[in-house]
C-alpha positions as CSV (number, residue, x, y, z in Angstrom):
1,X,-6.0,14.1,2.3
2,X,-3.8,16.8,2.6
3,X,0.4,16.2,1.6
4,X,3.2,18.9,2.6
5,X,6.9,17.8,1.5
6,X,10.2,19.8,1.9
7,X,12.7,19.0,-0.1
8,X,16.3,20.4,0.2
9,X,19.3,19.5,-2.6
10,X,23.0,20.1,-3.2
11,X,24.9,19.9,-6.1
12,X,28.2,20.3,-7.2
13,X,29.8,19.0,-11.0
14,X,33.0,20.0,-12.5
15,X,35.1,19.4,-15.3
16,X,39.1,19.2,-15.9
17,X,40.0,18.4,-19.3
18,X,38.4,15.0,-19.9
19,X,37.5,14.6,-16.5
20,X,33.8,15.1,-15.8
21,X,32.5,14.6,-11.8
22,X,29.5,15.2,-9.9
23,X,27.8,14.9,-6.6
24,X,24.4,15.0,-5.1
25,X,22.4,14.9,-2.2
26,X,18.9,15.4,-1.4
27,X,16.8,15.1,1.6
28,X,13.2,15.8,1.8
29,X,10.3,15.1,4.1
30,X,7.0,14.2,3.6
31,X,3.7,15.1,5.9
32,X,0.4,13.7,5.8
33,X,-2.6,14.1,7.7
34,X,-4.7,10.9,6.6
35,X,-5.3,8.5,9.3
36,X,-3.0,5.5,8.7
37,X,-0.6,7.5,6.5
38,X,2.5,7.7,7.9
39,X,5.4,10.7,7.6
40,X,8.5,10.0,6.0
41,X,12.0,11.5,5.3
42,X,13.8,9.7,2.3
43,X,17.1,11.2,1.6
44,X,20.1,9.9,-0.8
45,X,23.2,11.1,-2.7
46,X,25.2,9.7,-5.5
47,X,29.0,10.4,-6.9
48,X,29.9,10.0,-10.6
49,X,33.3,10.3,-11.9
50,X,33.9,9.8,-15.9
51,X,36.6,10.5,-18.9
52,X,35.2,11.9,-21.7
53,X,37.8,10.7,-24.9
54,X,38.0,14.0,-27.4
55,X,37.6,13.2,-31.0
56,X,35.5,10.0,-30.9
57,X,33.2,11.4,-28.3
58,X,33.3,8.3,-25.9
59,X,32.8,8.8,-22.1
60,X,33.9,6.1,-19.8
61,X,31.5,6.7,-16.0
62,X,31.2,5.1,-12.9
63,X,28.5,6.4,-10.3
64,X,27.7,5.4,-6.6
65,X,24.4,6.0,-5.1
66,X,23.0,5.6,-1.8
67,X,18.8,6.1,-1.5
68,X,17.4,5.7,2.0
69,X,13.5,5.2,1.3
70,X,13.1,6.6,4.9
71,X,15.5,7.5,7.6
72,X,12.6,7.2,10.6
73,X,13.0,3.2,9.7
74,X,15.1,0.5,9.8
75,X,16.6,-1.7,6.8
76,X,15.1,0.7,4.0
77,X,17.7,1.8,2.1
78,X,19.6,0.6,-1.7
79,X,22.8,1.2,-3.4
80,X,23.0,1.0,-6.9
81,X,26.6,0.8,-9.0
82,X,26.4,1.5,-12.5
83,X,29.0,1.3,-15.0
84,X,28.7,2.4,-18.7
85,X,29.8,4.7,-21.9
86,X,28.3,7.4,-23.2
87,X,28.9,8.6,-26.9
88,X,28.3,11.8,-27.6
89,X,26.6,11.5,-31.6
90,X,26.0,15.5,-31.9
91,X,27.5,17.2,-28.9
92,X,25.2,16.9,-26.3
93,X,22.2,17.0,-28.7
94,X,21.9,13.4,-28.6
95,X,23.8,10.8,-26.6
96,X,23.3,7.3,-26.6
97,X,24.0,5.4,-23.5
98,X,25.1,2.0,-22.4
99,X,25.3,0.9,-18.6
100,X,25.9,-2.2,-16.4
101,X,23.4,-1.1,-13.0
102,X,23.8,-3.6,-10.1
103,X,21.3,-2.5,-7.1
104,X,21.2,-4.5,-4.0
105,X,18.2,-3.4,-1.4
106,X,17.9,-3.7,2.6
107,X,15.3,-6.7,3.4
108,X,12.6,-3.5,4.4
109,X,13.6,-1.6,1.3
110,X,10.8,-1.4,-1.8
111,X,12.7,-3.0,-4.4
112,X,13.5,-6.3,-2.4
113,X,13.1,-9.6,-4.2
114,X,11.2,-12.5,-2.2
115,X,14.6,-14.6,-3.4
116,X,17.4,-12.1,-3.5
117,X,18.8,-8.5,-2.6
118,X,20.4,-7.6,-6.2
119,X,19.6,-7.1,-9.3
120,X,21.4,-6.4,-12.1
121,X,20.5,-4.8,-15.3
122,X,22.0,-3.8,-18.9
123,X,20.2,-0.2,-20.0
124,X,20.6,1.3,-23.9
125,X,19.0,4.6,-24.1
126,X,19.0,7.2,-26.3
127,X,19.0,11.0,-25.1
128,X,18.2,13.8,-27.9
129,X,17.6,17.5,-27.2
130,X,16.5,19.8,-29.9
């Protein structure tokens, strides 16, 4: 089986004082020339906006996302909301995280529920760079 995929991305981020934002979009496409395999393009972007508190290291964020599993069919695609804090323990050496992530999925989409269209979720995660 032989694969080809494209992929093309922007970005963009900036900060303002305490204001952090970003935004992302990617497209790709995916080939395939196995009998029953079928092409795809998926494609999705996200915005995040947050407030990052000086002196206690707290960031306040909110992020969008859209992710359409393929544009070449109907019904495919999920939004996710998330809402969390970030504190900053050592700069950005390590960060520990705490977000509220509500996803809701088209009927066609690959996280769909045989009951429901959501799902919501509480993450902790811990992030250290050294």
């Amino acid at each position: 089986m032989k694969e080809d995929r494209e992929l093309l991305g922007f970005d963009l981020s900036g900060q303002w004082k305490g204001v952090t934002a970003q935004f992302e979009y990617n497209w790709w496409e995916e080939n395939y020339t196995e009998p029953g395999k079928i092409s795809k393009e998926p494609k999705g972007w996200y915005v995040q906006a947050g407030y990052l508190m000086d002196g206690i290291n707290l960031e306040p964020a909110i992020r969008f996302e859209q992710y359409d599993q393929d544009a070449n069919t109907a019904e495919k695609t999920e939004e996710v909301w998330t809402v969390g804090v970030n504190w900053y323990a050592k700069g950005h050496s390590l960060k520990i995280s705490a977000n509220w992530v509500h996803s809701e999925f088209d009927r066609q989409a690959s996280g769909w529920l045989a009951a429901d269209d959501a799902r919501d979720v509480f993450q902790m995660q811990a992030q250290l760079y050294f």
